[in-house]
N, CA, C and O of each residue as an XYZ file, in Angstrom:
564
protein
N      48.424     26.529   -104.228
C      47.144     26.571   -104.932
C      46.026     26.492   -103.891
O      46.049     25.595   -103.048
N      45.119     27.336   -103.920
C      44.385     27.379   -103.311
C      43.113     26.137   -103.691
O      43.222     25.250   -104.537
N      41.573     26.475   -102.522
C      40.412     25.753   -103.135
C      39.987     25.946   -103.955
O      39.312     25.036   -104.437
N      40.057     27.012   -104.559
C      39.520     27.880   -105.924
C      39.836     27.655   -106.650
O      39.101     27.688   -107.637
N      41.508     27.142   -106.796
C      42.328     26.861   -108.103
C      42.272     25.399   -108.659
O      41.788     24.473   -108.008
N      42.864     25.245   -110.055
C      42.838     24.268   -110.515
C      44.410     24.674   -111.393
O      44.794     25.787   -111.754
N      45.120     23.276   -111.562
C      46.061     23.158   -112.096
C      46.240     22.019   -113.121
O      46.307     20.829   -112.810
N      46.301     22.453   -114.231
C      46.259     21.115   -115.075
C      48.335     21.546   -115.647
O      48.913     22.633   -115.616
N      48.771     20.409   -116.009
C      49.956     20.066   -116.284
C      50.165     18.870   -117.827
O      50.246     17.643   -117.870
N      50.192     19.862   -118.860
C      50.284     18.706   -120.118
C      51.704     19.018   -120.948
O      52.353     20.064   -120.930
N      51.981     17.784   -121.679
C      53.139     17.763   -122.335
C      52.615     18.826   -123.615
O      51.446     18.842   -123.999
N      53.963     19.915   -124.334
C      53.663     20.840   -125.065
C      53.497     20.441   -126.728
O      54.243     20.572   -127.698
N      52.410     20.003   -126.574
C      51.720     19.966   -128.290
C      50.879     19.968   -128.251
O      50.197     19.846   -127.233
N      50.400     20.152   -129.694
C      48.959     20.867   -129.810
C      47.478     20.069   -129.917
O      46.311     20.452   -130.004
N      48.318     18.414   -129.850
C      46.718     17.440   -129.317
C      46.145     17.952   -128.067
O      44.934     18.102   -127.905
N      47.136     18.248   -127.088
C      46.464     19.271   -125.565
C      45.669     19.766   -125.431
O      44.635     19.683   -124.768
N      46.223     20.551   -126.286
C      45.148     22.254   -126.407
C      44.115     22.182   -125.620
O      44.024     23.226   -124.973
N      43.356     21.490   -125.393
C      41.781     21.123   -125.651
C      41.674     20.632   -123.954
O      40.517     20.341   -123.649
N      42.352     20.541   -123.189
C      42.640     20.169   -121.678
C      42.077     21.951   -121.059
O      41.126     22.199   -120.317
N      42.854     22.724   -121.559
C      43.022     23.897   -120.792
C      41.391     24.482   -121.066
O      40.733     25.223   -120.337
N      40.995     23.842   -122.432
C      39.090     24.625   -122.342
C      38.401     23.849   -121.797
O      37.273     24.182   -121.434
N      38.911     22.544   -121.580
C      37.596     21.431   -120.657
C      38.024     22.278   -119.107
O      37.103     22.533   -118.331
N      39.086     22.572   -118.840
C      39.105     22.937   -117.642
C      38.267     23.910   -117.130
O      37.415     23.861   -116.242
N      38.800     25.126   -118.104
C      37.883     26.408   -118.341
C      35.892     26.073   -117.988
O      35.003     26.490   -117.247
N      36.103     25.024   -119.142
C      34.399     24.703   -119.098
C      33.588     23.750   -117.705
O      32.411     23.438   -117.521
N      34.900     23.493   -116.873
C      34.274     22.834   -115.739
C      34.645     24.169   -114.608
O      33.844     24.109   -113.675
N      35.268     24.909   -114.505
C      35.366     26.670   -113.857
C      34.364     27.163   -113.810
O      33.833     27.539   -112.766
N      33.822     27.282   -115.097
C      32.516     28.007   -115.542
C      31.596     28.181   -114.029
O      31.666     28.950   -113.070
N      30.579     26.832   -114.470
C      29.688     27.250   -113.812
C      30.404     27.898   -111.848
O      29.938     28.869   -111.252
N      31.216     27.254   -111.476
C      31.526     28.194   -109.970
C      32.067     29.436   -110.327
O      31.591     30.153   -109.446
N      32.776     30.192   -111.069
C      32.783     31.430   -111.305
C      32.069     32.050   -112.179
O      32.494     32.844   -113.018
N      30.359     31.526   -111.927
C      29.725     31.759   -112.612
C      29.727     32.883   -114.368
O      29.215     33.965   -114.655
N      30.277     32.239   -114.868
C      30.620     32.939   -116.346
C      29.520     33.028   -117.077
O      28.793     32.065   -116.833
N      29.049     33.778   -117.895
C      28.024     33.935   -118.802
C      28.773     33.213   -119.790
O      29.974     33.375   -119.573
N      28.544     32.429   -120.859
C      28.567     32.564   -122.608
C      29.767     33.551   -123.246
O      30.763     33.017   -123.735
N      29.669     34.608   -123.229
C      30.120     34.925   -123.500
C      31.565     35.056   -122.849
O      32.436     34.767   -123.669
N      31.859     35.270   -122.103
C      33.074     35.469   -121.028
C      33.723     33.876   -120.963
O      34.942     33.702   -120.978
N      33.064     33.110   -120.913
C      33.674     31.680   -120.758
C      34.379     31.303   -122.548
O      35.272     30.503   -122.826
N      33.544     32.257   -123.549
C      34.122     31.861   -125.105
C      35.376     32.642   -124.937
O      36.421     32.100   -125.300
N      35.426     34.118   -124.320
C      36.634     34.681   -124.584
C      37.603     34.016   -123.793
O      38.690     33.692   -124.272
N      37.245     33.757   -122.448
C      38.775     32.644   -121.870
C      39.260     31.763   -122.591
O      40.433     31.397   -122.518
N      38.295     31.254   -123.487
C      39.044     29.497   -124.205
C      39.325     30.323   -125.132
O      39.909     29.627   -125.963
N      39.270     31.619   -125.612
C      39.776     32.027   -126.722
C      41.422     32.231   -126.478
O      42.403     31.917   -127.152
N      41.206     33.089   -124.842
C      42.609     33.638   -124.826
C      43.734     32.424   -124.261
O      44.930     32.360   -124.547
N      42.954     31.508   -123.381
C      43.464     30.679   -122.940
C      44.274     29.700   -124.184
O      45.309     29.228   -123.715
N      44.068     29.341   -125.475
C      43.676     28.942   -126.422
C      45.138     29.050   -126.740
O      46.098     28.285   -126.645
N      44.945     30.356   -127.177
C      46.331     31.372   -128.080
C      47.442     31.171   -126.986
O      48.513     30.724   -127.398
N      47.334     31.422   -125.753
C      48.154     31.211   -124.857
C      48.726     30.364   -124.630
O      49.825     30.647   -124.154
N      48.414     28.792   -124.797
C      48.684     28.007   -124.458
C      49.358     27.066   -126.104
O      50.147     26.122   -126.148
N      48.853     27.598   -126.945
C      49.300     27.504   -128.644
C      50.503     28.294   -128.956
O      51.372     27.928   -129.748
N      50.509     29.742   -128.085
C      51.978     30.354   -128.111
C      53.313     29.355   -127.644
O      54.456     29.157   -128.056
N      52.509     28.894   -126.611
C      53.791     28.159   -125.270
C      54.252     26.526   -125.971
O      55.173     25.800   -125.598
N      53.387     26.320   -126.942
C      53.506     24.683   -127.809
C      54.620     25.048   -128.888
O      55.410     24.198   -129.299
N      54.629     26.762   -129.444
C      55.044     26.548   -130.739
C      56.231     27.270   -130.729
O      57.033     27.347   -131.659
N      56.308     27.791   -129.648
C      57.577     29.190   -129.516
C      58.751     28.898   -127.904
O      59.743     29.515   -127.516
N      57.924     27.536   -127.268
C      59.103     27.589   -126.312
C      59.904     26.571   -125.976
O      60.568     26.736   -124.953
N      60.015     25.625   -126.524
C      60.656     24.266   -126.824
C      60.880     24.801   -128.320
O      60.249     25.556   -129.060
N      62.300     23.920   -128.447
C      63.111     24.116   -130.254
C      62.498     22.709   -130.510
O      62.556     22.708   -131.740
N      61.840     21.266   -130.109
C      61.994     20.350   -130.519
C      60.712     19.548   -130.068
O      60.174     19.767   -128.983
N      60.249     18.591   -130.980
C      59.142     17.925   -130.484
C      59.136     17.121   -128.956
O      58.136     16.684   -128.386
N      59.776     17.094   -128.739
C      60.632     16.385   -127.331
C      60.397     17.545   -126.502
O      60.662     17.304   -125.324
N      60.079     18.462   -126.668
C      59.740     19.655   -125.314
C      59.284     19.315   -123.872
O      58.990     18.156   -123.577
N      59.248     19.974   -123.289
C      58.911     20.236   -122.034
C      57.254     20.052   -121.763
O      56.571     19.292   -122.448
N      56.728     20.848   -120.684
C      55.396     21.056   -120.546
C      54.628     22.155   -120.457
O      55.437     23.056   -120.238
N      53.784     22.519   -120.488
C      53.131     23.778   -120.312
C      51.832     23.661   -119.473
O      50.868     22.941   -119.731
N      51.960     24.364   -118.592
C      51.454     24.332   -116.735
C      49.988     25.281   -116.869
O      50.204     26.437   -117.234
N      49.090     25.062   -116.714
C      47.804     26.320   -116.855
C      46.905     26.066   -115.301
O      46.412     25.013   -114.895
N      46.907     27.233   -114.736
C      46.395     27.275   -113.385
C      45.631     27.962   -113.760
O      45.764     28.801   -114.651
N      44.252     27.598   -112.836
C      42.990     28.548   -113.483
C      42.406     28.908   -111.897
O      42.307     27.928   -111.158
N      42.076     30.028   -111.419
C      41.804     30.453   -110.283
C      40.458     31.641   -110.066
O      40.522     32.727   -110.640
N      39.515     31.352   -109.360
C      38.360     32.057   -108.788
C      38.581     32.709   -107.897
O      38.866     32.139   -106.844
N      38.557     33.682   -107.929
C      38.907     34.747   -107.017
C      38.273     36.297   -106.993
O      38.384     37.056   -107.956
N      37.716     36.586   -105.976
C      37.447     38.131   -105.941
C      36.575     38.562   -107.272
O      36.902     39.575   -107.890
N      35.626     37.882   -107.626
C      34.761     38.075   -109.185
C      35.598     37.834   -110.597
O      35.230     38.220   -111.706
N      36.674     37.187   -110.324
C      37.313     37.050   -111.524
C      37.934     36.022   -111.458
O      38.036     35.457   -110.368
N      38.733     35.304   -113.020
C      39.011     33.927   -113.240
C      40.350     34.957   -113.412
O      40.365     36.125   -113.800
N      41.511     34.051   -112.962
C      42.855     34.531   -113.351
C      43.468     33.232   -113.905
O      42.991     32.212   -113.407
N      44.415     33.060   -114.821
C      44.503     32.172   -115.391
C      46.034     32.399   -116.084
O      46.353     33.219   -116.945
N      46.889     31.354   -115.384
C      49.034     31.677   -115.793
C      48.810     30.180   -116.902
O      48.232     29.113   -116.692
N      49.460     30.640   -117.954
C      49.619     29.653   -118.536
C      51.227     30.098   -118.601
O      51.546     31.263   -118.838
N      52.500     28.719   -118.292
C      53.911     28.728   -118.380
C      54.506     27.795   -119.020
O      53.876     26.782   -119.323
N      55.521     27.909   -119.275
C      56.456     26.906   -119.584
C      57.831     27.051   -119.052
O      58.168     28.076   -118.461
N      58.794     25.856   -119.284
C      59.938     26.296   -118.756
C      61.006     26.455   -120.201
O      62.220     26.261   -120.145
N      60.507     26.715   -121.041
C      60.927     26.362   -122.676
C      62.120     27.917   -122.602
O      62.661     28.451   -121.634
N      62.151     28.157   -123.699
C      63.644     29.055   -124.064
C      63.126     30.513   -123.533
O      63.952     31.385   -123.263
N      62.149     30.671   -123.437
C      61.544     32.141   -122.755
C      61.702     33.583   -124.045
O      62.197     33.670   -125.169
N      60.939     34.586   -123.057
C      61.112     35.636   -123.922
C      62.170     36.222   -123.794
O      62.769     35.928   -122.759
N      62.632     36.920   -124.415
C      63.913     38.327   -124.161
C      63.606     39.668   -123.317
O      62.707     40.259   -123.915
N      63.949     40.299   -122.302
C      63.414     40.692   -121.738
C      63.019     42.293   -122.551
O      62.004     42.969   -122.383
N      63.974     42.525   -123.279
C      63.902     43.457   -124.318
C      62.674     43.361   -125.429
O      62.280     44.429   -125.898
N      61.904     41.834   -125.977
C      61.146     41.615   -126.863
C      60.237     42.573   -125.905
O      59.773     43.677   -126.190
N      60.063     41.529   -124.174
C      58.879     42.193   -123.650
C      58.866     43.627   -123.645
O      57.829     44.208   -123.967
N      59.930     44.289   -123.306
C      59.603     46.063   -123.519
C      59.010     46.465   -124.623
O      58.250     47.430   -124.552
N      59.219     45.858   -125.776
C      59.285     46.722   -127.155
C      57.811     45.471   -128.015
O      57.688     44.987   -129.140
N      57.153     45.414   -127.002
C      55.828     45.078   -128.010
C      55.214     45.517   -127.740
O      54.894     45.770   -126.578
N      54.599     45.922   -129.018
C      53.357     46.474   -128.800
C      52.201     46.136   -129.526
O      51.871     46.094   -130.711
N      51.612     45.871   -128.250
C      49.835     45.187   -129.021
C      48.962     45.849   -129.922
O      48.051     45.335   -130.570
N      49.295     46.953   -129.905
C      48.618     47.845   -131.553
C      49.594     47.012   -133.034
O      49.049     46.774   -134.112
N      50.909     46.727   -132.765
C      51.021     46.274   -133.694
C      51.240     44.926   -134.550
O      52.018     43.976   -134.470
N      50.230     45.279   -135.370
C      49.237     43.773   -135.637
C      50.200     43.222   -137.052
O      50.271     43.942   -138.048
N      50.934     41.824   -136.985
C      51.486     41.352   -138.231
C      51.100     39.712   -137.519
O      50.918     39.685   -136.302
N      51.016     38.719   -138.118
C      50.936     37.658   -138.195
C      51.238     36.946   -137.011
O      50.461     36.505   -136.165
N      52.568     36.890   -137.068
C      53.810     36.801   -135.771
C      53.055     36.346   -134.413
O      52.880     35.325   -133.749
N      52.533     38.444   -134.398
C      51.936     38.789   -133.199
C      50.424     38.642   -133.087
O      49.892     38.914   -132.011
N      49.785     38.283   -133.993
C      48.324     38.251   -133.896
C      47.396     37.430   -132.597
O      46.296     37.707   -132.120
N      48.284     36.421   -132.315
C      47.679     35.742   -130.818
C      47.424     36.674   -129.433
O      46.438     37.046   -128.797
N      48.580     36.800   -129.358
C      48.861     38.490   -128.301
C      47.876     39.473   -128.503
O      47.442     40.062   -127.513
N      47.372     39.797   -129.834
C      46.620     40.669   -129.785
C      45.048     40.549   -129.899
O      44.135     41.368   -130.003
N      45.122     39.278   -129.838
C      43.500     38.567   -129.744
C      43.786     38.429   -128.156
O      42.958     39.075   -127.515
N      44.406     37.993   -127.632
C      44.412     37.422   -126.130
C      44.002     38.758   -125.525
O      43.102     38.739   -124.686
N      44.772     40.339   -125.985
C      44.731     41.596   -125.617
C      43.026     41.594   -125.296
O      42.397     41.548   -124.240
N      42.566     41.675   -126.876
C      41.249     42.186   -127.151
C      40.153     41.689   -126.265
O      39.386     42.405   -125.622
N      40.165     39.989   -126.311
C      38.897     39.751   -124.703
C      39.077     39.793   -123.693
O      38.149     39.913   -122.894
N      40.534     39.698   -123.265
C      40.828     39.993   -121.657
C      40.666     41.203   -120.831
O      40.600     42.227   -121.512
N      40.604     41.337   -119.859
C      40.359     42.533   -118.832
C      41.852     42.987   -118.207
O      42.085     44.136   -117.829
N      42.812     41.895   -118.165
C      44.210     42.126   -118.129
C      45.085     40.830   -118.735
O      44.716     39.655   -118.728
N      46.620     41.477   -119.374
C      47.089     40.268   -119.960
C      48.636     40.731   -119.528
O      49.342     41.457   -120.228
N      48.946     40.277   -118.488
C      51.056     40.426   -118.344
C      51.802     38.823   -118.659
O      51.405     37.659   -118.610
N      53.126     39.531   -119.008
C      53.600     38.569   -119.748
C      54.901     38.707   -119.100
O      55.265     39.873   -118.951
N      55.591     37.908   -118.732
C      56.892     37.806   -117.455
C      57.994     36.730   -118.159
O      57.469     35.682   -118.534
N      59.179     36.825   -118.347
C      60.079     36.410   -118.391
C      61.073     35.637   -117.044
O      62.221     36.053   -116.893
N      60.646     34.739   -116.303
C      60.939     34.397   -115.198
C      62.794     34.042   -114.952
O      63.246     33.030   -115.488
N      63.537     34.768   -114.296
C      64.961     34.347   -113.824
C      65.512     33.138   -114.539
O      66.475     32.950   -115.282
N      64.529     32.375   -114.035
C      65.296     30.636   -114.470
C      64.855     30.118   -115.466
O      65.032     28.910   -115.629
N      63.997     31.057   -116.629
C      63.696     31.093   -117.763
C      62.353     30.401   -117.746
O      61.670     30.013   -116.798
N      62.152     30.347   -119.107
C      60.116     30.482   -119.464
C      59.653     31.232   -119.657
O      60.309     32.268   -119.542
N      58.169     31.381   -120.105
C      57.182     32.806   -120.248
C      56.242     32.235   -119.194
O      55.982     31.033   -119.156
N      55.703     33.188   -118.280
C      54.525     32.423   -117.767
C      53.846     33.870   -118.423
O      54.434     34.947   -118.329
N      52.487     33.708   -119.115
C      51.218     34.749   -119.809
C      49.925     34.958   -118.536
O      48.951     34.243   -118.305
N      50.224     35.780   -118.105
C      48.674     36.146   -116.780
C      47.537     36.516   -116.935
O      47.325     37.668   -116.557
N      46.406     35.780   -117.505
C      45.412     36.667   -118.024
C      43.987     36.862   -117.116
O      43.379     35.972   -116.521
N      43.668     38.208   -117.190
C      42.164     37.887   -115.392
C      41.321     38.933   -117.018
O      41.552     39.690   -117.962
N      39.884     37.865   -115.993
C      38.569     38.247   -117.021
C      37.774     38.430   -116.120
O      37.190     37.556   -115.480
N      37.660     39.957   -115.960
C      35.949     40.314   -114.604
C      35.255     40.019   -114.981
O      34.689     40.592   -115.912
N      34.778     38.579   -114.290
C      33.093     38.221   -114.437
C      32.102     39.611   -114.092
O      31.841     40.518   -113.302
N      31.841     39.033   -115.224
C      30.477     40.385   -115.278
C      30.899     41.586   -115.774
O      30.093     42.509   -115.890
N      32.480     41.755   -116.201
C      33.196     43.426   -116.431
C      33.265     43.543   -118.095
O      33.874     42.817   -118.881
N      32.428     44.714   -118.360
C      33.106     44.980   -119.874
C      34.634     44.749   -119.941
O      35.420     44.974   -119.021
N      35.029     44.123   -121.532
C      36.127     43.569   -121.430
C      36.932     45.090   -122.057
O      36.356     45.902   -122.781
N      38.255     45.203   -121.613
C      39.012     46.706   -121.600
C      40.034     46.485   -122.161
O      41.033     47.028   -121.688
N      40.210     45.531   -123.488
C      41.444     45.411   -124.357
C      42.132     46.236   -124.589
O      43.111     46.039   -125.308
């Protein structure tokens, strides 16, 4: 981790949540974010980190979910992971963010304000979600 970065580390439930936007909201002002750009990170950051509480641990007893938030090169990049049951590497081929049912609706909000969103199935299992927002860049959902 670099000087730029920040790493927060919380147990996976959804009293948390709310760690990963104070973080966001102390980022802000050094990667200087407008209003608007700082609402869509806690938006996507949000869903991201609400995916990783509800879909990657089977049990209230879960694991943790890791959110690194990084300034870099005009943009905030931001891994939210877990080490929970992970995706299938097959789910990841075969989604698609046009298609909108319930399920998938986080994914496709996270799509819509971000500037980029990859989603990785790591070897030794987990999802880590990658999302970068160009300060200052129309957003290109």
């Amino acid at each position: 981790m670099t000087a730029s970065a920040i790493e927060l580390v919380f147990p996976a439930h959804a009293r948390y949540l709310s760690l990963a936007r104070l973080g966001l909201a102390g980022v802000a002002p050094v990667a200087r974010l407008d209003a608007t750009e700082l609402a869509d990170l806690k938006l996507a950051v949000t869903e991201a980190c609400a995916n990783a509480v509800r879909h990657a641990y089977p049990s209230d007893d879960g694991g943790d979910v890791r959110v690194t938030i990084e300034v870099a090169h005009g943009a905030v990049v931001v891994e939210v992971a877990d080490s929970g049951r992970g995706i299938e590497s097959d789910e990841l081929a075969d989604w698609d963010p046009d298609d909108l049912h319930e399920e998938g609706m986080g994914l496709a909000i996270i799509r819509s304000v971000m500037d980029e969103v990859e989603i990785a199935a790591p070897i030794g299992g987990g999802t880590v979600v990658r999302l970068v927002k160009r300060v200052g860049a129309p957003t290109h959902g």
